[in-house]
Each structure stands twice: as structure tokens, then as C-alpha cells.
Residue, then its C-alpha position, 0 to 999 in steps of 0.5 A: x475908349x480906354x485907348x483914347x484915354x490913354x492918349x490923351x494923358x499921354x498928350x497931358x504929360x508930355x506937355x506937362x513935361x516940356x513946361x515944367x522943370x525938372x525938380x531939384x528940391x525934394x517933396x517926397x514927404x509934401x507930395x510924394x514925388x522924386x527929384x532924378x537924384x533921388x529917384x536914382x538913389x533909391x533905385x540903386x538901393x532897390x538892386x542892390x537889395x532885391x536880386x530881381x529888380x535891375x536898371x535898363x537904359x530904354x530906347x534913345x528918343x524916349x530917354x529923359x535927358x535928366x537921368x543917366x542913360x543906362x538908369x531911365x526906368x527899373x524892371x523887375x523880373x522872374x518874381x515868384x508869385x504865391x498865388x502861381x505857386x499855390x496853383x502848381x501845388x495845389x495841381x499836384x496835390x490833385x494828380x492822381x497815380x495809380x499803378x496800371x497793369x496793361x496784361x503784358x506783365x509790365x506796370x506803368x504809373x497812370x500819372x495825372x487825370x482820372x483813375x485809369x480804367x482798367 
């Protein structure tokens, strides 16, 4: 079903798109929406800010002819998540090290797990 809906949004706007011209007049504060300047503007602000956010070109057919090649969509990459983080710690909070004895005379740190037997 969700496959199906995608689809026919993307017949939506891709007719949507053939029929409507780009916008030149800014609505960011009446509709919330971009002109390509705009849009390019702010991205640029965004990389330059942000270290992990940088500008990609996509694939050929699917470029807008209305934005700069190497500006058509932004991508954000390697973003520390707090939640993952959180997980890790709390993973080593929760690792248990205990010195095993293994009778040849030579200690060994039992990292991680259940208290080794012994």
C-alpha cells in the first residue's frame, strides 16, 4: 500500500512540476516555500555553518534545470546521535571486568558479559 502511495504522489508532483512555474517571488513568510535562490542561499549558509551538511549534484536526468548542477539536494553526514551515544555508554557502564586467574600463574581481564566462572 505504502508503495502505491508513493507512486501516485510521485505522478502528483511530477505533474505538478511540468505545470507550474518555478517561483521567482519569495513566500517563505506566506507559505513557507523557497524560490531556487533562496533555497541555494540558505544552503550555502547551512555548509558553511555546519561541518557535516555539504551540497551533491544527483544523477543527470533527475537534476532540476532551475538549480545549479553541483547544488540540487544537500546531504548531511556522520551527525552524532545522542540516543547512540547514550546506548554505547551505557553499554560500558554495564561491561563487567573482573581479573580471571586461569591456574597457569598468568591473569587475564574477563571484559564484558557475565562475571567469569571460576
Amino acid at each position: 500500500m505504502d508503495g502505491l502511495k508513493h507512486f501516485a504522489h510521485g505522478l502528483y508532483k511530477s505533474a505538478a512540476e511540468a505545470v507550474l512555474p518555478t517561483r521567482t517571488a519569495s513566500a517563505f513568510r506566506d507559505k513557507g516555500v523557497l524560490t531556487p535562490e533562496e533555497f541555494v542561499a540558505a544552503g550555502d549558509l547551512l555548509v558553511s555553518s555546519c561541518p557535516t551538511w555539504r551540497w551533491e549534484g544527483g544523477d543527470g536526468p533527475k537534476r532540476k534545470p532551475y538549480l545549479p548542477k553541483d547544488k540540487q539536494f544537500l546531504v548531511t553526514r556522520n551527525v552524532p546521535c545522542v540516543r547512540r551515544a547514550q546506548a554505547v555508554q551505557d553499554a560500558a557502564d554495564a561491561a563487567v571486568e573482573q581479573d580471571v586467574d586461569d591456574g597457569s600463574g598468568e591473569s587475564w581481564v574477563a571484559a564484558g558479559g557475565a562475571p567469569a566462572a571460576g
